[in-house]
C-alpha positions as CSV (number, residue, x, y, z in Angstrom):
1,X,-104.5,180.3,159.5
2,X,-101.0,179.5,159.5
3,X,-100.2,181.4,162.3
4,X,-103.0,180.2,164.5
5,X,-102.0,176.5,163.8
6,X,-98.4,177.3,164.6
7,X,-99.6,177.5,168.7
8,X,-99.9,174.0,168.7
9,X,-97.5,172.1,170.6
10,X,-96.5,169.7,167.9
11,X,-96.1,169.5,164.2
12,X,-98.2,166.8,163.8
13,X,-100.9,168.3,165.9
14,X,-100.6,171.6,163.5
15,X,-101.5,169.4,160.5
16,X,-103.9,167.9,161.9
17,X,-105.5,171.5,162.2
18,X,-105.0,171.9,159.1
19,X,-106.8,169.1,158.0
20,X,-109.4,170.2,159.6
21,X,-110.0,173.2,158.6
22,X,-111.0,171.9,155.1
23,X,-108.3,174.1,153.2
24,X,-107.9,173.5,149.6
25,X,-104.5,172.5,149.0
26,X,-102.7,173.0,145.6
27,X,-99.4,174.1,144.1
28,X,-100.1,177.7,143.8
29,X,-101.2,178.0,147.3
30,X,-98.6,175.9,148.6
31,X,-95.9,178.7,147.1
32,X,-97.9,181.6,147.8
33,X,-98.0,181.0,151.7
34,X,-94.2,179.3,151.7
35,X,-93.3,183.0,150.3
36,X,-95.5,184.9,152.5
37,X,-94.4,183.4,155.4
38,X,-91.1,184.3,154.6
39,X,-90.1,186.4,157.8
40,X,-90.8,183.4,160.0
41,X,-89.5,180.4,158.1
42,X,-91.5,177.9,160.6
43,X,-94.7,179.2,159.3
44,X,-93.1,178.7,156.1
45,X,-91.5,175.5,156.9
46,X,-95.4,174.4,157.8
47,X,-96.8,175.6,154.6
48,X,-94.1,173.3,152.6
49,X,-94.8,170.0,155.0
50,X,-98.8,171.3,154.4
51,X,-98.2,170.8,150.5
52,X,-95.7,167.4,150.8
53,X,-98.5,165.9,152.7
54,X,-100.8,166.7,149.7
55,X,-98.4,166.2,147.2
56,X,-98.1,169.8,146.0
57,X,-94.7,170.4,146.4
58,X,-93.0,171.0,143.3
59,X,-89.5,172.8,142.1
60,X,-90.6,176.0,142.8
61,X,-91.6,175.1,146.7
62,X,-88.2,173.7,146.9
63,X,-86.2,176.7,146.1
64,X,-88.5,178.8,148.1
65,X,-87.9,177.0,150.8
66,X,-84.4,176.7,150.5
67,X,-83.9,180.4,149.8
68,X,-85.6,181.2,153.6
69,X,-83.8,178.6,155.4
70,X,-80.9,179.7,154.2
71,X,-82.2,183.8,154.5
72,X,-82.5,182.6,158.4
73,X,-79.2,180.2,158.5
74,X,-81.0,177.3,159.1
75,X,-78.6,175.5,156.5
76,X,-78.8,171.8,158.3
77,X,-82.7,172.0,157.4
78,X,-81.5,173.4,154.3
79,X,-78.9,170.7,153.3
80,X,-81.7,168.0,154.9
81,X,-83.8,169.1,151.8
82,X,-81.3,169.2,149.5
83,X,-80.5,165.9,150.0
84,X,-84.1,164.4,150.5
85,X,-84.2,166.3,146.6
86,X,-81.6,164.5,145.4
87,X,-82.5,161.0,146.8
88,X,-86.1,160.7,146.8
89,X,-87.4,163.2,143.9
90,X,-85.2,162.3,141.0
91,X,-86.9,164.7,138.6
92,X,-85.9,167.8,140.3
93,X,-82.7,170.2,139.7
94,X,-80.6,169.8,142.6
95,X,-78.4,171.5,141.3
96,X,-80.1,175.2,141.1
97,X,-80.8,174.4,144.6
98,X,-77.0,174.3,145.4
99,X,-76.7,177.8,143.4
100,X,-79.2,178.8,145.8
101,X,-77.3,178.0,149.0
102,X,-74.3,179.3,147.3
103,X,-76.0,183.1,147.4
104,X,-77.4,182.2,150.7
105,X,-74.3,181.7,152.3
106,X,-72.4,184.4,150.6
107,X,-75.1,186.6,152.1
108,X,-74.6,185.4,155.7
109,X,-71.2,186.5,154.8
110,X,-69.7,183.2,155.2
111,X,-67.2,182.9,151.7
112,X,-65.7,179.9,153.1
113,X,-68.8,178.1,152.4
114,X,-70.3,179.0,150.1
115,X,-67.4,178.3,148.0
116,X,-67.3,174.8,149.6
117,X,-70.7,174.2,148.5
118,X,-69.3,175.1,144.9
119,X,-66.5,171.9,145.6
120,X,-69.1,169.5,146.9
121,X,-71.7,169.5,144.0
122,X,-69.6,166.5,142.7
123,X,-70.9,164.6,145.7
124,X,-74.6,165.1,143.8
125,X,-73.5,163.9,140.7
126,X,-73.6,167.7,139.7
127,X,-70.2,169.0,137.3
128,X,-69.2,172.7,138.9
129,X,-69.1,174.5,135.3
130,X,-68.5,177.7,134.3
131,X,-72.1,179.2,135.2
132,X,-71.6,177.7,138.8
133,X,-68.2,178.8,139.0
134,X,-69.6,182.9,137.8
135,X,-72.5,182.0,140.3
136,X,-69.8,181.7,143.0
137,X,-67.8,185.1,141.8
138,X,-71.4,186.8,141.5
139,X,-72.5,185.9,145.0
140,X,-69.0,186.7,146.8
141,X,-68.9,190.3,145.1
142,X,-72.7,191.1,145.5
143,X,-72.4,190.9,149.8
144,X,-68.9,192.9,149.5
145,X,-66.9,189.5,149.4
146,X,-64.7,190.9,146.5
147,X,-60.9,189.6,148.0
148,X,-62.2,186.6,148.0
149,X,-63.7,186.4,144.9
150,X,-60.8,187.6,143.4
151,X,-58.6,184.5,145.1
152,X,-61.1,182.5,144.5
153,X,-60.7,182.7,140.5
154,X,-57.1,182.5,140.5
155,X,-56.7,179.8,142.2
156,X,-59.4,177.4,139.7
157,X,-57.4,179.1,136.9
158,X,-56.1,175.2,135.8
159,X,-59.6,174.3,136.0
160,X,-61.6,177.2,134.7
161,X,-59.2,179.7,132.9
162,X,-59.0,183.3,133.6
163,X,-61.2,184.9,130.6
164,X,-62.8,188.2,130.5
165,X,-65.8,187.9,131.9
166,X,-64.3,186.7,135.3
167,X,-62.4,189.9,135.7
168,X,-65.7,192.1,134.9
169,X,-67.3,190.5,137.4
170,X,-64.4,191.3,139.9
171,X,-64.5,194.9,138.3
172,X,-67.7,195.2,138.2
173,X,-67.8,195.4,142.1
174,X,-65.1,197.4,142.6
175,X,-66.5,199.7,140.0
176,X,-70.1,199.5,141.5
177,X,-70.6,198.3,145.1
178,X,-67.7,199.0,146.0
179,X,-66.7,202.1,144.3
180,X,-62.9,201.6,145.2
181,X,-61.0,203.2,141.8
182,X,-57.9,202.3,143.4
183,X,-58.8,198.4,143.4
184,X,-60.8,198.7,140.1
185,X,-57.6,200.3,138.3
186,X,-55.6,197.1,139.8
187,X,-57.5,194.7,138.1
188,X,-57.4,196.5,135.4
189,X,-53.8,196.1,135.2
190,X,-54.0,192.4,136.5
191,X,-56.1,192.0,133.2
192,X,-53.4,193.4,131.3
193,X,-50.5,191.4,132.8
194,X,-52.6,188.2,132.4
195,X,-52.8,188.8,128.9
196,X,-56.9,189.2,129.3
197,X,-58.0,191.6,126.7
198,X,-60.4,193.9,127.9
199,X,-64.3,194.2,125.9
200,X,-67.0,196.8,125.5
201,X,-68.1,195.8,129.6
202,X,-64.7,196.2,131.0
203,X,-64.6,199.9,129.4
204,X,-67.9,200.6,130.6
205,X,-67.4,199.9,134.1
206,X,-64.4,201.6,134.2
207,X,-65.9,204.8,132.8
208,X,-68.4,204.9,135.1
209,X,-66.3,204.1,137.8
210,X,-64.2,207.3,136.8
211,X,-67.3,209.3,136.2
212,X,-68.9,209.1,139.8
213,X,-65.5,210.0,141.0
214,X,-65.0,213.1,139.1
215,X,-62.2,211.5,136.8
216,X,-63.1,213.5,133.7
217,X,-60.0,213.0,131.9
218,X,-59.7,208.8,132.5
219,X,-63.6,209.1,131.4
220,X,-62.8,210.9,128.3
221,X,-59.7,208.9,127.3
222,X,-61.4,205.4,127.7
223,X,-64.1,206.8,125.6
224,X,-61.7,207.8,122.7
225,X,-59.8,204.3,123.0
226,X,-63.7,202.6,122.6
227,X,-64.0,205.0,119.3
228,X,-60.8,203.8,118.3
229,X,-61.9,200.3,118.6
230,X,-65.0,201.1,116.3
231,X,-66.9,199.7,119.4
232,X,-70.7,200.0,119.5
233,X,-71.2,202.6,122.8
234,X,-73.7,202.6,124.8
235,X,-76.3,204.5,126.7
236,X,-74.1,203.5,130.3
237,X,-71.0,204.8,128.4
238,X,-73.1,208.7,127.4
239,X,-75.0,208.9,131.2
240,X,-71.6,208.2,132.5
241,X,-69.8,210.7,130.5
242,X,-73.1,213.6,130.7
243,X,-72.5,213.1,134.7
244,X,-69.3,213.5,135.1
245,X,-69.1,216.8,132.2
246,X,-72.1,218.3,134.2
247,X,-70.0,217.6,138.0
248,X,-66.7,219.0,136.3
249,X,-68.4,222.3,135.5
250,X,-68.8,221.7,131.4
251,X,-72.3,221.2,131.3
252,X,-72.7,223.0,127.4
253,X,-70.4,219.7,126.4
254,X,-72.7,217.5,128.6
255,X,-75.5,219.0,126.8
256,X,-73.8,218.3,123.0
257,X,-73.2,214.8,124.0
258,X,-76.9,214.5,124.6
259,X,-77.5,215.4,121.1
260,X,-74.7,213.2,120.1
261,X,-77.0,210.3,121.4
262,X,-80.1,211.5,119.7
263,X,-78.3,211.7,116.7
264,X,-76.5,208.0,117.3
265,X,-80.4,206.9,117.6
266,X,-80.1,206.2,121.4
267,X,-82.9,207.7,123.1
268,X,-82.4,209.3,126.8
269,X,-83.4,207.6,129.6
270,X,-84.4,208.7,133.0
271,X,-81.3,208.3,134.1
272,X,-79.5,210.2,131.3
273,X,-81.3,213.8,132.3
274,X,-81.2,212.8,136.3
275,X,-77.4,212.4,135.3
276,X,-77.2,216.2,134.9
277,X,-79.9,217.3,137.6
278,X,-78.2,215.6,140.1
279,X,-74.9,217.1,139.7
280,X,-76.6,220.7,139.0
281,X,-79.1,220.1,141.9
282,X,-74.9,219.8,144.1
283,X,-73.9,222.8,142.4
284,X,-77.1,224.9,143.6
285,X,-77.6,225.5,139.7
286,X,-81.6,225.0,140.4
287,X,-82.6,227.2,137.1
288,X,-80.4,224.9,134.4
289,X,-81.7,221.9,136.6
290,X,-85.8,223.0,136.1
291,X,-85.0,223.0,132.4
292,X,-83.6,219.8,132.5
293,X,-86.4,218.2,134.3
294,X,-89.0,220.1,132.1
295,X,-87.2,218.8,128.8
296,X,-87.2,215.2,130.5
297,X,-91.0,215.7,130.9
298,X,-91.8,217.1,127.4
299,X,-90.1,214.0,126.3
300,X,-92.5,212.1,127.9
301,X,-90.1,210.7,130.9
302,X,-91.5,210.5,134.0
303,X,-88.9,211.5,137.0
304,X,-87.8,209.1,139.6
305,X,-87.0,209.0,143.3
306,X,-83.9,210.1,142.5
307,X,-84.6,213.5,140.4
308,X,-86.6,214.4,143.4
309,X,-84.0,213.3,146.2
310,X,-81.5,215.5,143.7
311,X,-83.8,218.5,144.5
312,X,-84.6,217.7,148.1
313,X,-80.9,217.2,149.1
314,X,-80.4,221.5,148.4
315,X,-84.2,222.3,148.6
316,X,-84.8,224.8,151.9
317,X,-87.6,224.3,153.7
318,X,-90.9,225.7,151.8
319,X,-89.3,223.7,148.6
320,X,-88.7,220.8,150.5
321,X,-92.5,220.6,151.6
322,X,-93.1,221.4,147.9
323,X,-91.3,218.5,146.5
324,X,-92.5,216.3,148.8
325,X,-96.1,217.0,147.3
326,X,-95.1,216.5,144.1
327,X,-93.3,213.3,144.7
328,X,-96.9,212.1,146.3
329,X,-98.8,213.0,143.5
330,X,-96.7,211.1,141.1
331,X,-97.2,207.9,143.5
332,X,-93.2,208.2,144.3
333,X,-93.3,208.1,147.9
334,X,-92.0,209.7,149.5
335,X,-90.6,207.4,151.5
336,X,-88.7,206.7,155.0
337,X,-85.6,207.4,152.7
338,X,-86.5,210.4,151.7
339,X,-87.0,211.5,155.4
340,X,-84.1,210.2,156.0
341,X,-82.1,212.7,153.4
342,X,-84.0,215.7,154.2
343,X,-83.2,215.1,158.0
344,X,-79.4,214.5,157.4
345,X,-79.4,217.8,155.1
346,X,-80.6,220.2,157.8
347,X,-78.7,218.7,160.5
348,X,-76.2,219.4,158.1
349,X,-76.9,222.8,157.7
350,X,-77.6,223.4,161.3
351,X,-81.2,224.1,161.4
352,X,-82.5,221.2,164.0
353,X,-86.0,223.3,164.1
354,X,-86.5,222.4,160.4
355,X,-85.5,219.1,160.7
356,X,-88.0,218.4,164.0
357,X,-91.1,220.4,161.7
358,X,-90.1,217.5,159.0
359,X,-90.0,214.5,161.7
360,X,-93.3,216.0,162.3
361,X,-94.3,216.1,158.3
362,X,-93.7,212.5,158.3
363,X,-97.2,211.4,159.9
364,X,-99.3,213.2,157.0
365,X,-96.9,210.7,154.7
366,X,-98.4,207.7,156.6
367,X,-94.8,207.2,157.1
368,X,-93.9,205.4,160.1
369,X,-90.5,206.6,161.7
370,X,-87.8,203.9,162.3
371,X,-85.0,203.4,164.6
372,X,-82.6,205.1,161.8
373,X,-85.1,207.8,161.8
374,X,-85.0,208.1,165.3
375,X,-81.2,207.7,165.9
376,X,-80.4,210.7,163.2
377,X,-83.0,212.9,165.0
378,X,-81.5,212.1,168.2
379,X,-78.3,212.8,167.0
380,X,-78.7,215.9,164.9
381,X,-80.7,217.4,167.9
382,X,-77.4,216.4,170.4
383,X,-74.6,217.9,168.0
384,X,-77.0,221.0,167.4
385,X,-77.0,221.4,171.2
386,X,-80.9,220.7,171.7
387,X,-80.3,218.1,174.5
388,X,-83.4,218.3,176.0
389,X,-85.3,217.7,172.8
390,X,-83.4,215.1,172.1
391,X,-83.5,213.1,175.6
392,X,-87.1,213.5,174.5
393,X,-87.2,212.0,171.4
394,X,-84.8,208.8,172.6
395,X,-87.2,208.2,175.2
396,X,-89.8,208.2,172.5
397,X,-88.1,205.8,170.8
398,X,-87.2,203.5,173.1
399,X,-91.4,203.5,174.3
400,X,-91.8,203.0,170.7
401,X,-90.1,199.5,171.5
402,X,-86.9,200.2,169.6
403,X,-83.5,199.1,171.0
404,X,-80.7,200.4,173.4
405,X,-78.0,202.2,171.0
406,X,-75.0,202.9,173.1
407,X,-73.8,206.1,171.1
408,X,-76.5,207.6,171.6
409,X,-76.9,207.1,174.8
410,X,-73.0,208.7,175.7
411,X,-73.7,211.3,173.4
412,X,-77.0,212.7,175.8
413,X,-75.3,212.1,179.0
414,X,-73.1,215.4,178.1
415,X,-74.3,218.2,179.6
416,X,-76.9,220.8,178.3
417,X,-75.6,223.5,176.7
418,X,-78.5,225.6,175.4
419,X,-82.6,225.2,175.6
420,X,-84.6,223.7,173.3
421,X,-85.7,227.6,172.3
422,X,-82.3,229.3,172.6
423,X,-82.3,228.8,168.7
424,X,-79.2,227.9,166.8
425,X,-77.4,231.4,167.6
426,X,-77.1,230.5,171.0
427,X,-75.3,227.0,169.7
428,X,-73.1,229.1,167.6
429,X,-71.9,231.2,170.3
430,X,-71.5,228.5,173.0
431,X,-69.6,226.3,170.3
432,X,-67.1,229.3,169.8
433,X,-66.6,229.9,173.2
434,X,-65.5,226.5,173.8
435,X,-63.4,226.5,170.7
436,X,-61.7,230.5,172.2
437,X,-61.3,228.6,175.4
438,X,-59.6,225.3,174.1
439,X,-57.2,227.7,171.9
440,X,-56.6,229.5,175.2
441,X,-56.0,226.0,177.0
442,X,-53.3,225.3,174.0
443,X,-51.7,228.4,174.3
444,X,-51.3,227.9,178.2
445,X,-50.0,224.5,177.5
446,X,-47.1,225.5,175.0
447,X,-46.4,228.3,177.2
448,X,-45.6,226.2,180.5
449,X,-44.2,223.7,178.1
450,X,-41.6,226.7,176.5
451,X,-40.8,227.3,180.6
452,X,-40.0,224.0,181.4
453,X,-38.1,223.2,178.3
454,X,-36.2,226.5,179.5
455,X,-35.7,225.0,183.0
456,X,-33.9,222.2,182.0
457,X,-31.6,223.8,179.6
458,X,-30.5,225.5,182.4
459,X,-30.0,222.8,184.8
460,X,-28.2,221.0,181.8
């Protein structure tokens, strides 16, 4: 109804359609159509002046509303309502809506903002405290922001003191997000030299941050200094630890910390046993990774998308097809991100016929293929040398009504090298031909380089 309404050629005339319609207006409508809306936020905008003409437009409308102006960067609407919040309805909490515009700019990647939004709650009669001033870190780290978060608590350090839980959150995103060791190790010593003692969190981030990295023996001696602190560990600290054991080839210690944890009384989680699948899965150990996922299951732990992705990404062809039916019958997709990793892993391994038979697979899925679908196809079928096939599928995609992309279109003007059904021999041989005749090239060129460097020795 919304939608139809929104045809009309004024607001006013849209509400008066409304009206007319005889819709039952309350609070929990009001909210559910706002949120519904959300993708267009004039139909949302519609359903909020809809409710404020019927009076049903509480707190929750508010932030709703504020969230998808700001999701669409309609901030002067945004800061209109803020205002009309703060002036006319005196019983709401302005300031969780200035929290909200806080995230909402950080995620238009505008920091400069957003942290000016922190400086002007005062103007509301709103004190920027601590949780504001974490809100304000949270946001800046979350949308990859982390510099500024980092300058951004150093310089209120007169007003809000550096303390631990600042420098997790700063951590946290290197650690996390980020994944930058170098950067998480740096604040790590800028913890130190600020005479900020780090807590359980700190070494928990940084253990993990060392574990997806491979850093066994960082992982292994921030565990012992935690021991030493007669710190409670926890179930982070043991996945963390059982991932990077299992990745560093020491999977019987991986195992004994596991029993370590049953002992403790913590009790596995899916993540624990996908911890050592995943890895195993990497190391094309698929026997030790079975038994893993059968002792998950006898523990009653049902697998996630990610203990299947760990078997799709070194899965051939038949077990690829055979995971993706398992994944359906456990309701866990798959989905276009699956596709998306199967694709990429026989491009990878140079089989573009399996990949195309999978594009195909897709449709008994009810899996609609996107334009990241698309531009990896297209791709993967260039680089393999299937030109044709892949002029194909980009005029496919553009029919589809997907956009222009550039790269790919440079990367199919080349010329064809080999049919569609000269098979992935013929690539093989064409691509060392052209790498025999560009070492042939080089030769040439140091060799009438040698000559001329001769020549003018001599005329020296």
């Amino acid at each position: 109804m919304l939608r139809g309404v929104s045809q009309c050629s004024s607001e006013a005339k849209a509400m008066v359609s409304l009206d007319e319609s005889g819709i039952e207006v309350n609070r929990e409508i009001v909210c559910s159509a706002i949120w519904e809306s959300r993708e267009e936020w004039r139909l949302a905008f519609l359903a909020f002046k809809l409710g404020e003409k019927w009076g049903c437009t509480d707190e929750k409308a508010c932030y709703l509303m504020i969230w998808i102006l700001g999701d669409h960067r309609k901030f002067n609407i945004a800061w209109c309502l803020i205002r009309d919040m703060h002036t006319h309805r005196f019983k709401m909490d302005t300031r969780r809506a200035m929290l909200i515009m806080i995230d909402r700019y950080a995620s238009a990647n505008d920091p400069c903002k957003a942290i000016r939004t922190f400086h002007i709650m005062e103007t509301f009669r709103l004190t920027p405290d601590q949780e504001a001033f974490h809100t304000v870190l949270k946001a800046l780290c979350k949308y990859g922001n982390i510099e500024e978060a980092e300058e951004f608590m150093f310089v209120n350090k007169k007003l809000f003191p550096l303390e631990t839980e600042g420098f997790n959150i700063i951590l946290n995103a290197w650690c996390n997000a980020s994944l930058d060791v170098f950067e998480a190790k740096r604040v790590w010593r800028e913890m130190s030299r600020c005479c900020i003692t780090p807590d359980a969190t700190s070494y928990t981030l940084m253990i993990s941050c060392f574990s997806k990295v491979g850093n066994l023996f960082d992982s292994l001696r921030l565990y012992d200094e935690m021991k030493k602190r007669s710190w409670i560990i926890g179930l982070e600290v043991y996945n963390s630890l059982i991932y990077v054991l299992t990745q560093e080839n020491c999977f019987e210690e991986a195992l004994k910390i596991l029993e370590k944890m049953k002992g403790l009384g913590l009790q596995p989680d899916s993540t624990t046993y996908n911890s050592m699948i995943h890895p195993l899965c990497e190391a094309k150990r698929f026997e030790e990774a079975r038994n893993i996922l059968t002792t998950m299951m006898q523990e009653n732990l049902i697998p996630t998308m990610e203990t299947y992705h760990a078997f799709l990404k070194s899965a051939g062809f038949e077990g690829t097809l055979e995971v993706l039916n398992r994944m359906k019958k456990a309701g866990l997709g798959p989905t276009g991100d699956t596709f998306l990793i199967i694709l990429g892993k026989f491009f990878e391994l140079e089989q573009p016929d399996h990949a195309l038979k999978v594009f195909v697979e897709m449709k008994q899925y009810e899996i609609v293929p996107n334009s990241s679908h698309y531009s990896v196809l297209v791709q993967g079928l260039a680089v393999c040398g299937w030109l044709i096939k892949a002029r194909e599928f980009y005029t496919e995609m553009r029919s589809n009504g997907f956009l222009e992309d550039p790269k790919l279109k440079k990367l199919l003007k080349e010329p064809v090298r080999c049919s569609v059904h000269e098979g992935k021999g013929r690539v093989q041989r064409v691509d060392r031909d052209e790498r025999a005749n560009h070492r042939k090239d080089r030769s040439m060129r140091c060799t009438n380089h040698t000559h001329q460097s001769r020549k003018k020795k001599k005329s020296i």
